[in-house]
C-alpha positions in Angstrom: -7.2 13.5 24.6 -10.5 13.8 23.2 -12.1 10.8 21.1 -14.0 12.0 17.9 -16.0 10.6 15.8 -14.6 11.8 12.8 -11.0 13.0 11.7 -9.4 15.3 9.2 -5.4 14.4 8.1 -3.7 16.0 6.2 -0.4 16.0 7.7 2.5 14.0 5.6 5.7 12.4 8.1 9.2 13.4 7.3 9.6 9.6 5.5 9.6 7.4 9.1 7.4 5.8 11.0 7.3 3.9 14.0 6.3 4.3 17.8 8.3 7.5 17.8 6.6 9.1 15.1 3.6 11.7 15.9 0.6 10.7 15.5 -3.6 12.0 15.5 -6.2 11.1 17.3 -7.6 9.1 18.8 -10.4 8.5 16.6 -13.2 6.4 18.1 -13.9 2.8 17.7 -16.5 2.7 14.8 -15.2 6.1 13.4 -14.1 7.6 10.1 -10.8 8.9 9.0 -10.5 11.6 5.7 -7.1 11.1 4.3 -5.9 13.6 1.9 -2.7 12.0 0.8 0.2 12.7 -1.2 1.3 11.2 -4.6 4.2 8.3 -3.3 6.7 7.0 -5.1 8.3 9.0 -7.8 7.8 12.8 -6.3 9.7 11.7 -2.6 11.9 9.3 -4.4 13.6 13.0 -6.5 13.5 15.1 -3.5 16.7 14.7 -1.8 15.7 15.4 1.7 12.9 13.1 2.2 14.2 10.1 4.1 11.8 7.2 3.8 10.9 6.7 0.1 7.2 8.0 0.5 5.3 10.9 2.0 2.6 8.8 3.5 0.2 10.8 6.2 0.9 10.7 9.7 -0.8 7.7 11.6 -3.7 8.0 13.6 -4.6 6.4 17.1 -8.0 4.5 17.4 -9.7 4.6 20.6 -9.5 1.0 22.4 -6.5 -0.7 20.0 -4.5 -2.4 22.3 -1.0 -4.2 21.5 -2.6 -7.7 20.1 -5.6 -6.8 18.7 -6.5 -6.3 15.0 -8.2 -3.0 13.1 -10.7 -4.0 10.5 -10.1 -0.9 8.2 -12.9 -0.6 5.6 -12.6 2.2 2.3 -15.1 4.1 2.1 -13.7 5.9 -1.0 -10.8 7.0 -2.8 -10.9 10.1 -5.2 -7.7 11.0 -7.2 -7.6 14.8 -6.7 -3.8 15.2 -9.3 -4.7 16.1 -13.2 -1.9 14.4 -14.3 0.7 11.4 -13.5 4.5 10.4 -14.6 5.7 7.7 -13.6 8.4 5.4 -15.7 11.5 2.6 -14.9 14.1 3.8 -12.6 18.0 3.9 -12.0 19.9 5.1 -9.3 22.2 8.0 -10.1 25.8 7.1 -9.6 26.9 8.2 -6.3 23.9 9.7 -4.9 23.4 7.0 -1.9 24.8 4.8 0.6 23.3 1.6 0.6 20.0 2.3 -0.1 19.0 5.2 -2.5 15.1 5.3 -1.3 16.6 6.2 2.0 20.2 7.1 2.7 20.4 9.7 0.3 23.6 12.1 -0.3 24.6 14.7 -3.3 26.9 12.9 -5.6 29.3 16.0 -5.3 29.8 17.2 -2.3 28.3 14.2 -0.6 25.9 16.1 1.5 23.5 14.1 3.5 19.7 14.5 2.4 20.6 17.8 0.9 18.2 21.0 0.9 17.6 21.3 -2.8 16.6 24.0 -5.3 14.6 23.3 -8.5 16.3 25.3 -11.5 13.9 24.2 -14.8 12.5 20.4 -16.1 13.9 17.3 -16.6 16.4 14.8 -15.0 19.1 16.9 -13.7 16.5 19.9 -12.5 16.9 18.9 -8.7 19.9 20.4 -7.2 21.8 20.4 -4.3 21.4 24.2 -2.4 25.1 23.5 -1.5 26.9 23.1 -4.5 24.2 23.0 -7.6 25.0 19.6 -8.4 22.1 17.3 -9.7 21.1 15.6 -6.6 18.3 13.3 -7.6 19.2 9.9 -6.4 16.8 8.5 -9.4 16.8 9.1 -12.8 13.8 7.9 -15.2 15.0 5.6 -18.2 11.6 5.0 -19.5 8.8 7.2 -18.5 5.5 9.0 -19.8 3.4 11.8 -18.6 -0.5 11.0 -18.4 -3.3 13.2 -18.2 -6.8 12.3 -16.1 -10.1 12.6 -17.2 -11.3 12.6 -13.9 -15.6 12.6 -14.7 -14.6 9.7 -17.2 -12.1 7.7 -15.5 -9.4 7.3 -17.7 -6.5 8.6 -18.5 -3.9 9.3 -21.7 -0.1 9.7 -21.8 1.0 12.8 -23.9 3.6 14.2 -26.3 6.4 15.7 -25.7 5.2 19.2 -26.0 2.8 18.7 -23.7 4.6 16.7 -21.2 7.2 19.6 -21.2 4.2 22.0 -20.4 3.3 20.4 -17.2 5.9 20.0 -16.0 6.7 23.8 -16.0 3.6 23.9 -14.2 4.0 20.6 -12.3 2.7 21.8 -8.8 -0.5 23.0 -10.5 -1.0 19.4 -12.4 0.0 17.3 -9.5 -2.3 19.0 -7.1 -0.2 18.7 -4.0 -1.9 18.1 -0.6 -0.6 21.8 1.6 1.7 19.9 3.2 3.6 18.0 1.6 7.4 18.6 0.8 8.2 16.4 -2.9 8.9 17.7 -5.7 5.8 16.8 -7.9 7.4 13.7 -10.3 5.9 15.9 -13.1 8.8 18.2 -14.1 10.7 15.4 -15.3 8.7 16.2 -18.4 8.5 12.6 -19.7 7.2 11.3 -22.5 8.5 8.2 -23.8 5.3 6.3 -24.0 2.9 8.5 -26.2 -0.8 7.7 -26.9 -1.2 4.9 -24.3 -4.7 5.1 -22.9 -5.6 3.4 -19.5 -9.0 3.0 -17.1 -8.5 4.4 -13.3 -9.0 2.5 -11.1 -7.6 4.3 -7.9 -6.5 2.4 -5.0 -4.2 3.2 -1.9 -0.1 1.6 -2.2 0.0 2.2 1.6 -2.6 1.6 4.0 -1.9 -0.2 7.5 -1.1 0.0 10.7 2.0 1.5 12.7 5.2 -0.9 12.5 6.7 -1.6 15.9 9.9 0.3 15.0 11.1 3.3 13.2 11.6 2.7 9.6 11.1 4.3 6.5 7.7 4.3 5.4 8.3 2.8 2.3 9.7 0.1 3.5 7.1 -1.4 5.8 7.2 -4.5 4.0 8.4 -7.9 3.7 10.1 -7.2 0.2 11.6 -3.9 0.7 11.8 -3.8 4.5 14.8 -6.7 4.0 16.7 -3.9 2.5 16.9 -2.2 5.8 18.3 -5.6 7.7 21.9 -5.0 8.6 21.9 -1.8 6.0 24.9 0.3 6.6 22.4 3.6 7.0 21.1 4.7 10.5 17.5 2.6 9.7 19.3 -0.6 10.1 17.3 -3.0 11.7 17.9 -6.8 12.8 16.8 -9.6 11.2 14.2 -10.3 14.4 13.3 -6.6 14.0 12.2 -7.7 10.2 10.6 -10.6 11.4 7.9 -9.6 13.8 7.8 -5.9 13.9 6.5 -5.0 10.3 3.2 -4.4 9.5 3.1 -4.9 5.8 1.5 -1.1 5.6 3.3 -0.9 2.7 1.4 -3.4 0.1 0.7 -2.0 -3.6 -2.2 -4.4 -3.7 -4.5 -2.9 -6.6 -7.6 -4.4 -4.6 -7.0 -2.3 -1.6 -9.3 0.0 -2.6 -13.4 2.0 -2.5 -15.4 -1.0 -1.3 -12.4 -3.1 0.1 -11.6 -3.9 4.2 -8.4 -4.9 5.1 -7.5 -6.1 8.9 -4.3 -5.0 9.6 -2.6 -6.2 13.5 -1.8 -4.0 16.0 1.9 -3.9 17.1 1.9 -0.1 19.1 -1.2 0.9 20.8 -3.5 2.8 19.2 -2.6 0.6 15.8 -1.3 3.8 14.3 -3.5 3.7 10.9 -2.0 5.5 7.7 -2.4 5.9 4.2 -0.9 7.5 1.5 0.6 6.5 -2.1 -2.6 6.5 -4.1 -2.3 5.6 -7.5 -4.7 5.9 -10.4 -4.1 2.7 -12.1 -1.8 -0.4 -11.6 -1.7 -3.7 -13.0 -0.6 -6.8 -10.9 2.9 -6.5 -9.9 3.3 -3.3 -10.5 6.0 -4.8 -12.9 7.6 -0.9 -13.8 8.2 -0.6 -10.5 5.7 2.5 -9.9 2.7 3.4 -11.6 0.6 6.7 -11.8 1.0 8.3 -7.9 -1.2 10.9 -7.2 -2.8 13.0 -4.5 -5.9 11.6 -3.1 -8.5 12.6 -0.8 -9.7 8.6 1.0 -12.3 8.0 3.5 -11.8 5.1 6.0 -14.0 3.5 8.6 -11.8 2.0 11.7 -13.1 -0.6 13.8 -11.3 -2.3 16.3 -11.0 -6.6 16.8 -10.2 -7.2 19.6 -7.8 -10.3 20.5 -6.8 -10.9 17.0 -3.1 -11.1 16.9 -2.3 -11.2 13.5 1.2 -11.4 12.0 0.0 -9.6 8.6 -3.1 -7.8 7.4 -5.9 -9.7 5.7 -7.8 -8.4 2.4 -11.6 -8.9 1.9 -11.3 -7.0 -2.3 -14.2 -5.9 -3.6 -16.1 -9.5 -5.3 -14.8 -9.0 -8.3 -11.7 -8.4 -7.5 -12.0 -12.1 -6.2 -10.1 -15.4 -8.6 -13.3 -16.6 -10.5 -13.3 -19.9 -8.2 -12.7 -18.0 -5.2 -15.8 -16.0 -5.4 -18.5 -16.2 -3.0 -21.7 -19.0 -2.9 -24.8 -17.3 -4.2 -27.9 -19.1 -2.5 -28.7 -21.2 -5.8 -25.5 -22.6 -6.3 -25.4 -23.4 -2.2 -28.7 -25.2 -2.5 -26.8 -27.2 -5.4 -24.1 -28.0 -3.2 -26.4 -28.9 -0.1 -27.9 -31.5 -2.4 -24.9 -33.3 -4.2 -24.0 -33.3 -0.3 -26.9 -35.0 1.0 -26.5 -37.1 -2.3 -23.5 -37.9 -1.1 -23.6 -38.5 2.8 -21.5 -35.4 3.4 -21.9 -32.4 5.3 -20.9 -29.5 2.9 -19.0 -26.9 5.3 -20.1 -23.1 4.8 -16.7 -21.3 3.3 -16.1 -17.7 2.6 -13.3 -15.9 0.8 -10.5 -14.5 2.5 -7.2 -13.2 1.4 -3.6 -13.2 3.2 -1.3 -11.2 2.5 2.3 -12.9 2.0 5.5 -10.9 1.8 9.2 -11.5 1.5 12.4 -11.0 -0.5 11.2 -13.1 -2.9 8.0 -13.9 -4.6 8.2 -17.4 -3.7 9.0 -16.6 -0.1 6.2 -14.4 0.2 4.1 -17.5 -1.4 5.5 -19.1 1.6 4.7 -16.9 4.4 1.6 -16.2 3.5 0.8 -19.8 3.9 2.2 -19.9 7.2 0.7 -17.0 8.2 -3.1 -18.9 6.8 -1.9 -22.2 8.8 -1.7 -20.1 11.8 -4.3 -18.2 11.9 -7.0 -20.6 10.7 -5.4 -23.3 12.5 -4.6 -26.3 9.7 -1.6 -27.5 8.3 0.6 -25.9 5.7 -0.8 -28.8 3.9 -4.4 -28.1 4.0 -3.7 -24.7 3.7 -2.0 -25.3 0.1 -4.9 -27.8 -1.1 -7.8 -25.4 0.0 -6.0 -22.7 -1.9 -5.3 -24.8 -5.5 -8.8 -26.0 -5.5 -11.0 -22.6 -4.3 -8.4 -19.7 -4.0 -5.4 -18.8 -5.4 -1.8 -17.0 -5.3 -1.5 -13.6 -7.1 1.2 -11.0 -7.4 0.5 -7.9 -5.6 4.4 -6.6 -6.0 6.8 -7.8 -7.4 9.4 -8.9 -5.8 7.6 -10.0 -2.8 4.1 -9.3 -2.0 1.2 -11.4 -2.8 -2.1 -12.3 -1.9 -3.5 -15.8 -0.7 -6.8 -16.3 -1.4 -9.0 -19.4 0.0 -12.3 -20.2 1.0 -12.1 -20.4 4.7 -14.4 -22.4 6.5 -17.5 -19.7 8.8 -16.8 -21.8 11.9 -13.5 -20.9 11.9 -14.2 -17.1 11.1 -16.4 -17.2 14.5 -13.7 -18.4 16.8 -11.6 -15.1 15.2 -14.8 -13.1 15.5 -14.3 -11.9 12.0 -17.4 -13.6 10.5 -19.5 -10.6 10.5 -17.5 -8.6 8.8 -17.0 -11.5 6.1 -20.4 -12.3 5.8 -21.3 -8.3 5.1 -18.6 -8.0 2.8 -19.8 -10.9 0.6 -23.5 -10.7 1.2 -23.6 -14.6 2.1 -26.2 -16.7 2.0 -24.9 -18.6 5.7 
């Protein structure tokens, strides 16, 4: 197939992804790719057909990605295209599943698998199943508010219940749907328990990452939620070893991965298979709710391809101020400072530079865990050295709760080299080495 420079997707998957799924491209080495994305969580977590949780966008190849290799991904921009947002606590309807209500989902009447659906009004119970008329939502919101977006300013406002009502008779309007994508727009739930709360976008992508090396739902490409799907009795069962070394972690809800970010992210099927989707307008760490404000986004990406990096997770270079204050980068004043205290001294102070790697698991502290194994590994020192670099110049934040966080440490430039990822570090953070 052709290479371009440049790709258009708009495409959503049916909810799976894997080395099975279709995918674009290629996309050269160097190139850009427009994502125009669906809102995630809430909108394909309603629509009863939709199999993997989220309605991300179909991956796309990059030219030269071989099995082993890493793809520095770097955001050009994200723009929330939706007017509005709901979003809220969940709980699964009664009967409406099988293990698993993001994915195996059936009508809790007739027990129809995925069921086509109609949409008769607003509110809870106005997604039905075409077979017998049943409510057929496998989620209902116990706590939830509509927001509006003042897209010029930035910020947006949850409304009345008047108002919430009104969009969501008009949801597909509000929501601004991508043309194809299959949800049902979150927004003719009508909520508005919350009423007055104002909140500062700041847009950023919940999924972005590379192609898992098995089919799976897309929202569960993850070490928290992808443990649902180990031994799950639903046809996207995997294996514990399946769980262990073929996820990508594509599915992250970090709130830095965002305009001005670049995450690396391995390559486990050839090509790498980047995809995005899930854009939220606002989230605060942990994404305690559960979800946050989905929307549709358009997001501009800029692939490049590393070679010989085999990574077992992706790594995050945030924006610097998205950066733990003492994990920030040396300015040249404060390096001169150190360079003398070292000569001071009679040590060598050792260039560092911030990095960030992503943990995940079941749990929060076994996502601690894993993302200090996955540091050891990759920058080659103990555990131990790993956990002291990170309490005295890094940190361990929550990403998602229950098990996705970020590592941050100062890691040391001579390392970087020998992973030929010190140029891109060194751009990101404007260093002074």
């Amino acid at each position: 197939m052709t290479v371009v420079n440049e790709l258009y997707n708009d495409v959503q998957t049916n909810g799976i992804i894997g080395p099975h799924a279709k995918m674009l491209g290629p996309v050269a080495d160097g190139g850009m790719i427009v994502f125009v994305t669906s809102p995630g969580c809430w909108g394909p977590m309603i629509t009863p057909n939709i199999r993997g949780g989220h309605e991300v966008n179909v991956p796309v190849t990059v030219d030269g990605a071989r099995v082993g290799d890493a793809i520095a991904v770097r955001i050009l921009s994200v723009k929330v295209l939706s007017k509005a947002s709901s979003s809220g606590v969940d709980v699964a309807r009664p009967g409406s599943y099988v293990g698993d209500p993001y994915v195996m989902k059936k009508c809790p009447s007739c027990n129809e698998p995925w069921p086509d659906f109609y949409v008769d009004g607003i509110g809870d119970n106005a997604v039905k199943c075409r077979k017998c008329g049943a409510p057929s939502s496998p989620f209902i919101m116990v706590n939830g508010y509509t927001m509006v977006f003042d897209l010029d300013l930035g910020v947006g406002i949850t409304v009345d219940k008047r108002m919430a009502e009104e969009i969501a008779r008009n949801a597909w309007e509000w929501a601004a749907l991508p043309k194809n994508s299959k949800q049902v727009p979150v927004l003719v739930l009508g909520k508005s328990d919350v009423v007055g709360l104002a909140a500062r976008m700041k847009p950023f992508l919940g999924q972005l990452g590379s192609t898992p090396a098995i089919d799976i739902p897309d929202s569960h490409n993850a070490g928290d939620f992808g443990w649902f799907l180990v031994n799950a009795p639903h046809p996207y069962a995997i294996t514990k070893e399946d769980y262990e070394t073929k996820l990508t972690d594509g599915h992250l809800d970090v709130n830095s991965v965002r305009e001005g970010a670049v995450l690396i992210v391995p390559v486990k099927v050839e090509g790498g298979g980047i995809y995005a989707g899930d854009a939220h307008a606002m989230q605060g760490d942990g994404e305690v709710a559960g979800h946050t404000t989905d929307v549709a986004a358009k997001s501009i990406v800029e692939v490049s391809v590393i070679k010989n990096l085999n990574l077992d997770g992706p790594i995050l270079l945030p924006p610097e101020e998205d950066l733990p204050p003492i994990a920030k980068p040396w300015r040249k004043d404060e390096w001169d400072h150190i360079l003398n205290l070292a000569r001071k001294l009679n040590v060598e102070a050792e260039p560092v530079a911030p990095i960030q790697i992503i943990g995940s698991g079941p749990t929060i502290n076994e996502a601690a865990m894993k993302g200090f194994i996955r540091a050891s590994k990759l920058l080659g020192m103990s555990i131990e050295e790993v956990r002291n670099r990170v309490t005295v110049s890094g940190a361990v934040e929550i990403g998602r709760l229950p098990g996705i966080v970020q590592v941050t440490l100062q890691a040391p430039i001579r390392i970087l080299e020998k992973l030929k990822i010190d140029d891109i570090v060194v751009k990101q953070y404007k260093l002074p080495f």
